[in-house]
MARNU-593840 format. One line per field, with one value per residue (C-alpha): residue number from 1; residue in one letter; x, y, z. Coordinates in Angstrom, 2 decimals. Layout:
N
drenkol = NUM;...
lumti = A;...
x = X;...
y = Y;...
z = Z;...
This chain:
316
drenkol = 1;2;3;4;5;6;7;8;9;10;11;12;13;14;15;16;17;18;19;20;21;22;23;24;25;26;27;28;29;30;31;32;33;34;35;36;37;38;39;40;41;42;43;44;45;46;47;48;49;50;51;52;53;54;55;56;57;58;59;60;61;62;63;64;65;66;67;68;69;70;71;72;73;74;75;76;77;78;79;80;81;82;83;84;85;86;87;88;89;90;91;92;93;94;95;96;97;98;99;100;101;102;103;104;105;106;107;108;109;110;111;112;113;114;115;116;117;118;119;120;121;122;123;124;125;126;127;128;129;130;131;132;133;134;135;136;137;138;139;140;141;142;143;144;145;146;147;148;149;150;151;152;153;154;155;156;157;158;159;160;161;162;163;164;165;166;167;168;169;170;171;172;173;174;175;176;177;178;179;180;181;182;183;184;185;186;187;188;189;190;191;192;193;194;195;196;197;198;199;200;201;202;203;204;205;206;207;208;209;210;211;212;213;214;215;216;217;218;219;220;221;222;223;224;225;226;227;228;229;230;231;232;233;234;235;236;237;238;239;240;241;242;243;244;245;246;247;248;249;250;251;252;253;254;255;256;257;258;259;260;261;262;263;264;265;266;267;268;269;270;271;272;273;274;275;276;277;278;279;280;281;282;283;284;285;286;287;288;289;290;291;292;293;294;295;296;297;298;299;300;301;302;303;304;305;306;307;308;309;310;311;312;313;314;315;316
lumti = X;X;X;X;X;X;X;X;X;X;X;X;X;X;X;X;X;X;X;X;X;X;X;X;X;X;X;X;X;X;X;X;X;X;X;X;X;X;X;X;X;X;X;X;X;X;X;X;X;X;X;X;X;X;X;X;X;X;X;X;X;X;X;X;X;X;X;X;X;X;X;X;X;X;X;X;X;X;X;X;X;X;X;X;X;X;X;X;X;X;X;X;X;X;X;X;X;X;X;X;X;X;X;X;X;X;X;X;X;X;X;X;X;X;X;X;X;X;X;X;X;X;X;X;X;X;X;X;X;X;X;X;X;X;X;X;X;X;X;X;X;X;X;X;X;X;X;X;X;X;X;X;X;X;X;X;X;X;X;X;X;X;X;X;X;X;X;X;X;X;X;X;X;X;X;X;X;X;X;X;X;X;X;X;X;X;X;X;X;X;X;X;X;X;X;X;X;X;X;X;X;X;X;X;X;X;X;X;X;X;X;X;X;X;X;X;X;X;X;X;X;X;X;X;X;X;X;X;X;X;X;X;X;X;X;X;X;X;X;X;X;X;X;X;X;X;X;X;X;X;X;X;X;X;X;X;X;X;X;X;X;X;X;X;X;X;X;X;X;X;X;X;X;X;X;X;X;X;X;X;X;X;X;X;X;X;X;X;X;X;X;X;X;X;X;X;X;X;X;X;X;X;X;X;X;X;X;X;X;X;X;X;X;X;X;X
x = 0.00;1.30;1.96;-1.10;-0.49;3.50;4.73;6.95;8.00;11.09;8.58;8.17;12.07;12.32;11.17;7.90;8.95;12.75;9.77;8.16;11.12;12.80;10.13;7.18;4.66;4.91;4.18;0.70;0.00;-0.11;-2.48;-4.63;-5.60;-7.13;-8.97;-7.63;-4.71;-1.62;-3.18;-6.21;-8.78;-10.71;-9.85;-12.80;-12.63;-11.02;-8.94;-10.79;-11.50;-11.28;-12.17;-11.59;-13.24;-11.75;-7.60;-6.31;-7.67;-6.32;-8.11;-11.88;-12.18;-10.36;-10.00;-7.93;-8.91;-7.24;-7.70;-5.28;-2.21;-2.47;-3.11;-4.21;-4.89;-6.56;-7.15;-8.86;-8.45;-11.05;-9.80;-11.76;-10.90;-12.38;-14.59;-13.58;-15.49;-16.78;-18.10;-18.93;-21.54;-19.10;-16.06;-12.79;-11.04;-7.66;-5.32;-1.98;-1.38;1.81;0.86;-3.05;-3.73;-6.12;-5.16;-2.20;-1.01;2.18;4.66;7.01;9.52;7.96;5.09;7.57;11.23;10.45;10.81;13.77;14.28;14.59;12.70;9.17;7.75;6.43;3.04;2.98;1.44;-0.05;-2.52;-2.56;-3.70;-6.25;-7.61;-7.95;-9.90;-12.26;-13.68;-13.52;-14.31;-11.49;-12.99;-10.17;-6.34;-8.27;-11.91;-13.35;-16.67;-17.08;-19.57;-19.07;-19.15;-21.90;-19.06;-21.92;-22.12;-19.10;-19.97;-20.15;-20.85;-22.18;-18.95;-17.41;-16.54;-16.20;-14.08;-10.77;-10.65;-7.30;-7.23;-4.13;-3.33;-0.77;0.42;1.49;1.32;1.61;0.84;-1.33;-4.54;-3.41;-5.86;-8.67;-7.32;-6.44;-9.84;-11.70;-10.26;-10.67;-14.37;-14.55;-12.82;-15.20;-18.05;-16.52;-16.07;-17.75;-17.50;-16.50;-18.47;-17.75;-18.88;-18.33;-15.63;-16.33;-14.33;-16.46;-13.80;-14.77;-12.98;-13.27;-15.75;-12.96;-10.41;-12.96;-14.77;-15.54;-16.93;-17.85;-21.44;-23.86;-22.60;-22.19;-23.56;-24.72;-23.42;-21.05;-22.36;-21.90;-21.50;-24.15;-22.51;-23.90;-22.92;-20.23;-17.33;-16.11;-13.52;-11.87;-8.81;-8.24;-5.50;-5.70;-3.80;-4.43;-8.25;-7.81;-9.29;-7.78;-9.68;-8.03;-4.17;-1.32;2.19;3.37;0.62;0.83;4.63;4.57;1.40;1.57;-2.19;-4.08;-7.83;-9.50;-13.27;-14.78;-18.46;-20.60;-22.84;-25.69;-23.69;-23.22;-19.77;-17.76;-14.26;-12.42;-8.22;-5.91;-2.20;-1.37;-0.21;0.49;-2.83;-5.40;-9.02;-11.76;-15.25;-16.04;-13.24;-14.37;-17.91;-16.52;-14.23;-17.50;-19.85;-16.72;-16.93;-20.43;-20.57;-17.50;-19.31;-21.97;-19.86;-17.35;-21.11;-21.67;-18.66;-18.93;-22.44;-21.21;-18.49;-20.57;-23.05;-20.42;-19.78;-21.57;-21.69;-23.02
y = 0.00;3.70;6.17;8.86;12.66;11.93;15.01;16.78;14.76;12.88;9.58;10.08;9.46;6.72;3.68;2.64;-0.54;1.63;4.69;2.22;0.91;4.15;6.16;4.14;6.52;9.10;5.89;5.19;8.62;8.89;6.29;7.12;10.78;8.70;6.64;3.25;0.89;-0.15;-3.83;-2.13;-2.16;0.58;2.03;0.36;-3.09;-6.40;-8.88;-11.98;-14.52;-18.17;-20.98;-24.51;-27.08;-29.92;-28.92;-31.23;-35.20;-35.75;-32.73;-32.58;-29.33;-27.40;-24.64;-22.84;-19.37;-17.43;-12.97;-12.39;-14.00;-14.21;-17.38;-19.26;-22.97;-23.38;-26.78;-28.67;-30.97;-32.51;-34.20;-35.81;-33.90;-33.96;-30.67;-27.96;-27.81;-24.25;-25.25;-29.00;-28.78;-26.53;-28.19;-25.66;-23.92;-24.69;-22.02;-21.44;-19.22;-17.41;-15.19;-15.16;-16.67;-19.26;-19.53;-20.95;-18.84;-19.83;-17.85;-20.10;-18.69;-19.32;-17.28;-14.69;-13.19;-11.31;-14.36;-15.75;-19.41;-19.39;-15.87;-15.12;-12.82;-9.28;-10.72;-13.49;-12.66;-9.96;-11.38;-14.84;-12.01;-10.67;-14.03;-14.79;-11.49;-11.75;-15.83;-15.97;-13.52;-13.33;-13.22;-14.72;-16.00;-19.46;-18.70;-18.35;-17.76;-17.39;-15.62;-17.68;-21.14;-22.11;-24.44;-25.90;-27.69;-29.13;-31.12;-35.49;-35.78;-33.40;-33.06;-35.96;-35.47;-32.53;-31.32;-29.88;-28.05;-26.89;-24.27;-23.89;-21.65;-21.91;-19.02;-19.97;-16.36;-13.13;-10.30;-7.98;-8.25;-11.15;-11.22;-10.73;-14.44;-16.07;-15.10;-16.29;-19.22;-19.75;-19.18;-21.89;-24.46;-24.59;-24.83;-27.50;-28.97;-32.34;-33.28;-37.49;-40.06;-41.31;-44.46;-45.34;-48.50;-51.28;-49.08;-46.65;-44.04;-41.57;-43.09;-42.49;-44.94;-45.68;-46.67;-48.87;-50.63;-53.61;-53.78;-49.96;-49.49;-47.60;-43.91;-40.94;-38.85;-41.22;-39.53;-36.99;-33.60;-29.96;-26.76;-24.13;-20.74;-17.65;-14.29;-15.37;-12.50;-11.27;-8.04;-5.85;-4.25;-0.63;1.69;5.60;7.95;11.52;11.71;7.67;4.35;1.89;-1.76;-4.91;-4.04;-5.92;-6.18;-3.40;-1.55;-2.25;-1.29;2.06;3.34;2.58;3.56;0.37;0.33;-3.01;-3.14;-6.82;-7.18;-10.21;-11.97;-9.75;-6.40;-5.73;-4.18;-7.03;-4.96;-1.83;-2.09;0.37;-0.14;3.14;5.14;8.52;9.28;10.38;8.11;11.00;9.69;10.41;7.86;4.94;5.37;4.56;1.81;0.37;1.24;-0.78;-4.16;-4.19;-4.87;-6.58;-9.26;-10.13;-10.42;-13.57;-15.02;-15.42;-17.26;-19.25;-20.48;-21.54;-23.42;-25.13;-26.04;-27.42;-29.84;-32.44;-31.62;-33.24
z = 0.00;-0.94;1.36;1.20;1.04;1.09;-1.93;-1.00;2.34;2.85;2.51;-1.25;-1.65;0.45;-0.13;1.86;3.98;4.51;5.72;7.82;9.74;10.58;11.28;12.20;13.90;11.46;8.66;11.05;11.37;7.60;7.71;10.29;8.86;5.84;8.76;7.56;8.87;7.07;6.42;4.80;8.02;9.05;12.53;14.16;12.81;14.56;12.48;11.55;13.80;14.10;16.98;16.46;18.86;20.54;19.38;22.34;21.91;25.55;27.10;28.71;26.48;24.52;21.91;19.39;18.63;16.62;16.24;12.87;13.35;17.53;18.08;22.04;22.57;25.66;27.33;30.70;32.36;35.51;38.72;41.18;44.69;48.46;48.53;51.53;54.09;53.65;50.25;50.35;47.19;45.18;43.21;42.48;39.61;40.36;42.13;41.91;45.49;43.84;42.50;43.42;39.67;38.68;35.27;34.01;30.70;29.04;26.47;25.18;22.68;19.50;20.35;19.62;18.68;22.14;24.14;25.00;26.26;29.76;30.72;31.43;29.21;30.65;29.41;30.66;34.30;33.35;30.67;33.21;36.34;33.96;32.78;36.22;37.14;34.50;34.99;38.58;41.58;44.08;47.80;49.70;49.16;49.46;48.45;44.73;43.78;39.38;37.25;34.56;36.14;38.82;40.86;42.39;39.09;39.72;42.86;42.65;46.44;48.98;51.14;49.70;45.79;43.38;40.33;40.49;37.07;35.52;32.61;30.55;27.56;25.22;22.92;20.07;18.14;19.80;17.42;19.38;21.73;23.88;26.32;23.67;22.32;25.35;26.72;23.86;23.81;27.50;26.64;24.02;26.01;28.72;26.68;24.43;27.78;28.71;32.51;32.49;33.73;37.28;39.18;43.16;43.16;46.15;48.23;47.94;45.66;43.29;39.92;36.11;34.60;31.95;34.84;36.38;33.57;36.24;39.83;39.72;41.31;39.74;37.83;40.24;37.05;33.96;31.25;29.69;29.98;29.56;31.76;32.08;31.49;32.30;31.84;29.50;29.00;25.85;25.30;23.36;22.99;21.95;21.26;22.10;19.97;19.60;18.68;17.11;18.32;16.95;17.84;18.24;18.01;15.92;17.95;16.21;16.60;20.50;20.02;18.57;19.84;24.04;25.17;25.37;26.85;27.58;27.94;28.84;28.57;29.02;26.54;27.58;26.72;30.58;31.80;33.30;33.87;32.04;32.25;31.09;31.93;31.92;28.80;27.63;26.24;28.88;28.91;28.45;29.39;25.04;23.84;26.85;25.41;22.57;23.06;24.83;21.88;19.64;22.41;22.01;18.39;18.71;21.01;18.70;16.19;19.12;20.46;16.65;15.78;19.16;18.28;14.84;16.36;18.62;16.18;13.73;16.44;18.87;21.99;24.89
């Protein structure tokens, strides 16, 4: 793509990818007067989208979404665990007490040319924190209540038996809006999700039906079935620059404009959380209304995609 409105700049004698490199605001801020993005989108649109159900064979649910080239895999796993006894009818999302996060969110280096081998990346806990935040409700250090998940639906046996769920989430491509993907994803894995069938053994333990084919006593639950999610949270991410609102970042993007504004809503368009790590550019009241008014369309546009993903697919 040319360079618009570059006569009589030093951009018209250079060549455009040699402009880009060495002076890459000035190359968006070319753009963004015209109100359209160096890969052709208009200010307000996300990249397109993608969810794939059931990525992991081995996991209880799964997903791969991909937003552009950012791509998340995001996969369960269910274990059988003795309920606390503050919550004996409620099973657990597992937690991981350093540091307070319930959701495990890896990085490895080919996500990235950012990563190295052997060092966390800056996103890493951050996104992992967020995750966290936005699926479950911290009360306590050792207390979780979700809006997404009704843990009572996790219960076997009053006091006895529950599920121990585990959430992790690969990235396999980070090029902007990494919570946006990892979330996603996160959503799609739980409902692809399908809770095992369990059976009482003659000692009376909780096991897998497919551990204990023989002498298992009648099914704790009789078949394979799915979560019921409710208020189930979608988001966006937007950049702020100048009077621009740029939805759903690239890495560069991210990298060269530093003002990012997330806005989570749930299915029903109802605020779930607003984050903004800071920034040079100031959040009036005009430009969050409008990073919300951008979320809301933007979350038909995931619930849509969801449903079709779901309904490519059986699902019990």
């Amino acid at each position: 793509m040319g360079l618009p409105n570059v006569s009589g700049d030093l951009s018209a004698e250079m060549d455009v990818d040699a402009f880009r490199r060495l002076f890459p605001l000035r190359f968006y801020e070319r753009h963004l007067v015209e109100s359209i993005r160096p890969d052709a989108r208009p200010l307000g649109r996300a990249r397109d989208t993608t969810l794939a159900l059931g990525a992991v064979a081995s996991a209880d649910g799964s997903a791969l979404a991909k937003i552009g080239l950012t791509t998340m895999l995001a996969a369960i796993k269910m274990e059988v665990m003795t309920p606390s006894t503050e919550t004996p009818d409620e099973g657990s999302i597992g937690i991981n007490i350093e540091p307070f996060s319930a959701i495990d969110f890896h990085m490895p280096p080919i996500c990235s040319p950012l990563v190295r081998p052997g060092r966390p990346a800056e996103a890493e806990p951050v996104v992992s924190k967020q995750l966290s935040d936005t699926i479950l409700r911290h009360v306590d250090c050792f207390s979780v209540i979700s809006g997404m998940i009704n843990l009572k639906e996790l219960s076997l046996i009053n006091g006895k038996a529950a599920w121990m769920v585990y959430l992790d989430i690969y990235c396999l491509d980070a090029d902007g809006a990494l919570f946006d993907a990892a979330l996603l994803s996160a959503v799609a894995a739980f409902s692809h999700l399908q809770i095992p069938v369990v059976s009482l053994n003659d000692h009376g333990k909780v096991v897998l039906m497919s551990e204990e084919n023989e002498g298992g006593k009648d099914p704790v639950n009789k078949e394979k079935r799915k979560l019921t999610l409710s208020s189930i949270p979608f988001s966006l991410t937007c950049i702020l620059h100048k009077n621009y609102i740029l939805a759903d970042p690239t890495a560069e993007e991210e990298s060269i404009m530093e003002t990012l504004v997330t806005v989570v809503l749930d299915s029903s368009g109802q605020l779930v959380s607003l984050y903004k790590p800071g920034g040079p550019v100031l959040a009036y009241t005009s430009a969050i209304q409008d990073c919300v008014a951008l979320t809301r369309q933007r979350v038909k546009e995931l619930r849509k995609i969801l449903d079709e993903a779901l309904s490519g697919m059986e699902v019990y």
